[in-house]
BALO-638803 format. One line per 10 residues: their letters; for each residue x, y, z of C-alpha. Coordinates in steps of 0.05 Angstrom, whole numbers, plus 5000, padded with zeros to 4 digits. Example, Ala and Ser with C-alpha at 12.3 -4.5 7.8 and 13.67 -1.06 7.14 Angstrom:
BEGIN
AS	5246 4910 5156 | 5273 4979 5143
***
This chain:
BEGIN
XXXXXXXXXX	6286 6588 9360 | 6268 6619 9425 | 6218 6680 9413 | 6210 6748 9450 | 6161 6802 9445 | 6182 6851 9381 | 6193 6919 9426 | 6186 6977 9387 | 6184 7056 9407 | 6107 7056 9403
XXXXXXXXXX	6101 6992 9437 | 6094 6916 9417 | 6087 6890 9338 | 6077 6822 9310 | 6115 6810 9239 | 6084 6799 9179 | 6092 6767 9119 | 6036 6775 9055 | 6029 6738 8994 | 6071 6785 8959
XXXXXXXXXX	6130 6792 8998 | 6122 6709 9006 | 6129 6710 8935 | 6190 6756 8926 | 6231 6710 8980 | 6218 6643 8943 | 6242 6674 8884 | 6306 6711 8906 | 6317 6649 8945 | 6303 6598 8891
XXXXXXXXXX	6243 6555 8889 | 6286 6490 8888 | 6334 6520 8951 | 6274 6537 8982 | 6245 6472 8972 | 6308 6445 8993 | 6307 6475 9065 | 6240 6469 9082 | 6250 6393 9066 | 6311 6393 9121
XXXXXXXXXX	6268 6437 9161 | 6211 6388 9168 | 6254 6325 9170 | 6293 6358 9235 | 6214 6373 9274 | 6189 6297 9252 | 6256 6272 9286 | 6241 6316 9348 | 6170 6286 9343 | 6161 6270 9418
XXXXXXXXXX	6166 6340 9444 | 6097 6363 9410 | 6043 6376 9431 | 5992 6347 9378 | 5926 6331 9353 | 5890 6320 9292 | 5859 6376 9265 | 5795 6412 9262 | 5742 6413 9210 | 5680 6441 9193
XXXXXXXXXX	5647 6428 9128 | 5597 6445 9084 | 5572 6419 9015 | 5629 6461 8974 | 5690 6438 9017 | 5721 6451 9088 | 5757 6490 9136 | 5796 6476 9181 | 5849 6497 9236 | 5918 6458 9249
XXXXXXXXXX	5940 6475 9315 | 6009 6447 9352 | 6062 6462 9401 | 6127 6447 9426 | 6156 6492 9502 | 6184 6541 9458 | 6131 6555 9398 | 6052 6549 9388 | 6034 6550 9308 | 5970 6538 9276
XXXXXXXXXX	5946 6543 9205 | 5874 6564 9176 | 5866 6530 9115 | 5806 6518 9066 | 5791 6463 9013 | 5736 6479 8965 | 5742 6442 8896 | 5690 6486 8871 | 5736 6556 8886 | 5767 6548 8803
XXXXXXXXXX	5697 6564 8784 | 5690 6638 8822 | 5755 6646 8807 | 5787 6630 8874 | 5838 6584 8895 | 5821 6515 8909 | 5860 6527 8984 | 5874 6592 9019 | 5913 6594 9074 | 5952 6636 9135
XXXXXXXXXX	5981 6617 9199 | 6014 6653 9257 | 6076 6629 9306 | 6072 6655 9375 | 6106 6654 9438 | 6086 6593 9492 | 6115 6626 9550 | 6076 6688 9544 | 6027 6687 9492 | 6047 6739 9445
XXXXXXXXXX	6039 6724 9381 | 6102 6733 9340 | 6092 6713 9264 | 6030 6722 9221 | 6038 6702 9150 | 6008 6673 9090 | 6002 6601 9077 | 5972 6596 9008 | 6035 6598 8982 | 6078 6564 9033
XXXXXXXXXX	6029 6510 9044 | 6041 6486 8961 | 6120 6490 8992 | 6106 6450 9051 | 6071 6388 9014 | 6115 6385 8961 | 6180 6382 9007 | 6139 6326 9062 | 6126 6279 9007 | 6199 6289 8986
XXXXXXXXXX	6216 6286 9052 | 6181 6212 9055 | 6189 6190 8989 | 6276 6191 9003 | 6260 6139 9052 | 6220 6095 9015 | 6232 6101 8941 | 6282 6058 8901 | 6345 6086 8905 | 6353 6079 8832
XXXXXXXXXX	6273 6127 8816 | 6287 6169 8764 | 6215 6175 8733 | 6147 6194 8768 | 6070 6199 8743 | 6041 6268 8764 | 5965 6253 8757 | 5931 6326 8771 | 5960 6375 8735 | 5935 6432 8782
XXXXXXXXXX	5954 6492 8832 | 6007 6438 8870 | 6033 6406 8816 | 6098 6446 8796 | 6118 6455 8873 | 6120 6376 8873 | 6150 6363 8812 | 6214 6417 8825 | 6223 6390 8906 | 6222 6322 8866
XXXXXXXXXX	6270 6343 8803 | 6310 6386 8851 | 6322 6347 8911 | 6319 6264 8896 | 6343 6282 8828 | 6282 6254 8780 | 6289 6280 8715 | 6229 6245 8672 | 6162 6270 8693 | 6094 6236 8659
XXXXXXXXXX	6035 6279 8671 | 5963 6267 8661 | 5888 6318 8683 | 5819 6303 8651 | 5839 6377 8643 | 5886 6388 8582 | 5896 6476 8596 | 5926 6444 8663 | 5969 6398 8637 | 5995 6450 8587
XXXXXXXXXX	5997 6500 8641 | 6043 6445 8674 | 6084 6443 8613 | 6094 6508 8602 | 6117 6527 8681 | 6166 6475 8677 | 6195 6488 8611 | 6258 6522 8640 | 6276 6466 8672 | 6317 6404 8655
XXXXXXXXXX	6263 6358 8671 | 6234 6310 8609 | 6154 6321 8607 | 6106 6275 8571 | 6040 6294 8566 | 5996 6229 8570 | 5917 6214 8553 | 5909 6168 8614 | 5928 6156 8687 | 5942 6085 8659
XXXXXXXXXX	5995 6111 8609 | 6019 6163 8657 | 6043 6113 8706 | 6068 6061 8654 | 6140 6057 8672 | 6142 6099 8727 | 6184 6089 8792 | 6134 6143 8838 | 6070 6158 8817 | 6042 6220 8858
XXXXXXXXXX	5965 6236 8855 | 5939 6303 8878 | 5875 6310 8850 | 5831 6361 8874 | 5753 6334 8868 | 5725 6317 8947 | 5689 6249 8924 | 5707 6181 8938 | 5743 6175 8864 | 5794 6116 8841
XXXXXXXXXX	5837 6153 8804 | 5895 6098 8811 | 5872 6028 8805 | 5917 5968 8845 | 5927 5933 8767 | 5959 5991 8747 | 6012 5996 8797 | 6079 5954 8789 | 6122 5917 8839 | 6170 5962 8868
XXXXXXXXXX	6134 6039 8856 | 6131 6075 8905 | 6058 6121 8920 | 6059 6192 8943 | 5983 6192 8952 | 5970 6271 8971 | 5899 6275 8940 | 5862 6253 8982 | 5858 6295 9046 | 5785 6305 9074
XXXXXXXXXX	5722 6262 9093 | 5699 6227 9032 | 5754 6246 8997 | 5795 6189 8968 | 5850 6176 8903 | 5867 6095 8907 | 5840 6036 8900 | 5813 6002 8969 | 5856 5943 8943 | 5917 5970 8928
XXXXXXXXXX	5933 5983 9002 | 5932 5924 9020 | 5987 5901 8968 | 6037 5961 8997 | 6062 5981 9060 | 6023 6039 9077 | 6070 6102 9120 | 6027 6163 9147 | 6044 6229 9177 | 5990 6227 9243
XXXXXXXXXX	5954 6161 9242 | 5889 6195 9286 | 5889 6243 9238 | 5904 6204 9174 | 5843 6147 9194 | 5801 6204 9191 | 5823 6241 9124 | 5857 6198 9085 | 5862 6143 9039 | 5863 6106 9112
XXXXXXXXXX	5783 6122 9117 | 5772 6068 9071 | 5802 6010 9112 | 5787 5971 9174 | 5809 6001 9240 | 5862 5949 9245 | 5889 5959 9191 | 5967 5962 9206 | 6009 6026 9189 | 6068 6062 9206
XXXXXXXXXX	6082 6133 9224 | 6128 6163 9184 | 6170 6194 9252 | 6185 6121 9272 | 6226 6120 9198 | 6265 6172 9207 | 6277 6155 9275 | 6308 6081 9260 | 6254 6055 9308 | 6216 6017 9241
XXXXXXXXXX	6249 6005 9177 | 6228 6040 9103 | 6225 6001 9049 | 6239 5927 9050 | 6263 5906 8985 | 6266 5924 8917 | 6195 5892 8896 | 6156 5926 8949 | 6108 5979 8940 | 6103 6036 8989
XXXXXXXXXX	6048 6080 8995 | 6053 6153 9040 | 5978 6169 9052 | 5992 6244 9061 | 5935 6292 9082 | 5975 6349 9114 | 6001 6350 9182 | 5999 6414 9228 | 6078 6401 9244 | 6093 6415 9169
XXXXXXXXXX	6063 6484 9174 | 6104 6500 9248 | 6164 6481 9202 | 6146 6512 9145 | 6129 6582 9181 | 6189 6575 9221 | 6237 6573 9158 | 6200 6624 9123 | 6202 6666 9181 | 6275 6661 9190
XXXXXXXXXX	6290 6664 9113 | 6242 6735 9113 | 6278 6756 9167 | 6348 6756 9131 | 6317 6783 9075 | 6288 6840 9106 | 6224 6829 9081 | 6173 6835 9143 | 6126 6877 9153 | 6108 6897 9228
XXXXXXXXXX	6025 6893 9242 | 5995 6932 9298 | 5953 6859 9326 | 5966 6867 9408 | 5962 6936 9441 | 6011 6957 9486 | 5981 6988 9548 | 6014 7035 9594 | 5973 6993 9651 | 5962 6917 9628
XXXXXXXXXX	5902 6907 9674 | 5875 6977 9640 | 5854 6954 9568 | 5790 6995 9571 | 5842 7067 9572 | 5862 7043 9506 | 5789 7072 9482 | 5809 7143 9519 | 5880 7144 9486 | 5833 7142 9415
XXXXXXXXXX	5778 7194 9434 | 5781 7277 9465 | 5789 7274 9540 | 5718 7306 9553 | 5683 7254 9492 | 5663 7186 9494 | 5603 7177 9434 | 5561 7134 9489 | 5575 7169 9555 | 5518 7165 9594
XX	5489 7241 9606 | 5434 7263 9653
***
């Protein structure tokens, strides 16, 4: 997708898409279809991994949570995301993360795109631990553990019902208006949903357990004595500084697969283990270039903190899919000067001829 500047009569405009209008796509489009191409939309970027630009992304924190800002680019696109993380939020009765993001042109700078990310980011998790977990989970998975029943929790269990097919879900949150909240959302669904008392009885049988709690402490919330030869780990909890869902141990009894290895060493479950610690990115799997899962027995583990070439992917398909569905919105963000080099005039085009407020008089 090659981008242009969006010409209009007045000038130039750069589309928009709000929370709103977000949320009227996913649901003429269908949460599972949407879920659906965003997964094929990330997959194609992470094969075309070696013509990004990339770095890990920035943070700056405070004793209630973090923001940050994903930047990447390939020679066609620049996108970056500002997203927050503040545990905290549920109590002033904000979300845990807010996000938005923008897409804009690398040939001349103009930024195309500027849309939410709150919702789109819940999309874009849910469909790159799909997106992972179809190269390393059992062919055969047909049940998963959901342990944190919160904001993410549905978007992961549809991509998960709707696109590898699992059909038993086992839920467990110290919160039980979640976990009925859970229940509730995903009651039109064919999906099985038992509501558990533990994490322990929650995974008990489970081929994929996925943890995405939201507290930013060093917590074990899955122990390595609880997991059974063979599960596969969709570990998406655990995402910031100090921030951690599993067991030390248990990595070290699964092969561990990771979306930017700077980044994850930083943020992840990764921040827990030696620097040597061996891993594999998860570009080299879909590539062919180092192999998935190894047998039957093994357990694999996809330490997944968020990865700033989800969100290029994600805005990309959202932008196109908003696009078709005539749902933009154009946002007056870069003037458009008769005289480029002339951006002070765009003061006198506001103001009488014969009146600037702070003209300097005798």
């Amino acid at each position: 997708m090659t981008h242009t500047a969006n010409l209009t009569p007045f000038g130039m405009h750069t589309d928009f898409l709000g929370y709103n209008q977000a949320a009227k796509l996913v649901t003429r489009v269908g949460v599972i279809e949407c879920l659906r191409g965003m997964t094929q939309a990330i997959e194609h970027n992470f094969m075309r991994w070696q013509d990004f630009t990339k770095s890990a992304r920035i943070g700056n924190y405070s004793p209630d949570g973090v923001i940050e800002l994903m930047p990447i680019s390939d020679a066609s696109d620049y996108a970056f995301k500002y997203v927050n993380g503040h545990p905290i939020n549920t109590h002033r009765g904000l979300p845990t993360v807010m996000a938005f993001g923008a897409l804009a042109n690398m040939a001349n700078g103009m930024p195309i795109f500027l849309s939410e990310l709150t919702l789109t980011t819940a999309l874009r998790t849910a469909a790159t631990s799909v997106m992972a977990a179809r190269q390393l989970m059992r062919p055969e998975s047909h049940c998963m553990a959901l342990i944190g029943n919160g904001t993410q929790s549905e978007f992961q269990a549809l991509a998960f019902h709707g696109v590898l097919g699992i059909d038993t879900l086992r839920i467990y949150d110290i919160d039980e208006m979640a976990m009925r909240k859970l229940h509730q959302n995903l009651a039109p669904y064919p999906i099985e949903v038992v509501c558990c008392s533990s994490t322990a009885e929650a995974v008990r049988g489970a081929d994929i357990i996925t943890t995405i709690t939201a507290d930013n402490t060093n917590a074990i919330i899955l122990r390595a004595d609880m997991v059974a030869p063979g599960t596969h780990i969709n570990a998406v909890g655990g995402d910031c500084p100090g921030k951690t869902e599993l067991e030390a141990s248990l990595l070290y009894k699964g092969n561990v697969f990771v979306e930017f290895e700077p980044q994850t060493r930083i943020e992840g479950e990764l921040q827990q283990m030696p620097a040597d610690f061996a891993v594999t990115e998860l570009w080299q799997v879909l590539q062919k270039s180092s192999p998935g899962r190894l047998s039957p027995t093994q357990i694999t583990i996809f330490d997944s903190v968020g990865f700033a070439l989800e969100d290029y992917s994600a805005l990309r398909y959202m932008y196109a899919r908003a696009q078709e569905a005539g749902l933009l919105q154009p946002l007056e963000l870069i003037p458009a000067l008769q005289d480029p080099k002339n951006l002070f005039g765009l003061l006198h085009a506001q103001a009488p001829s014969s009146v600037i407020s702070d003209r300097v008089t005798a």
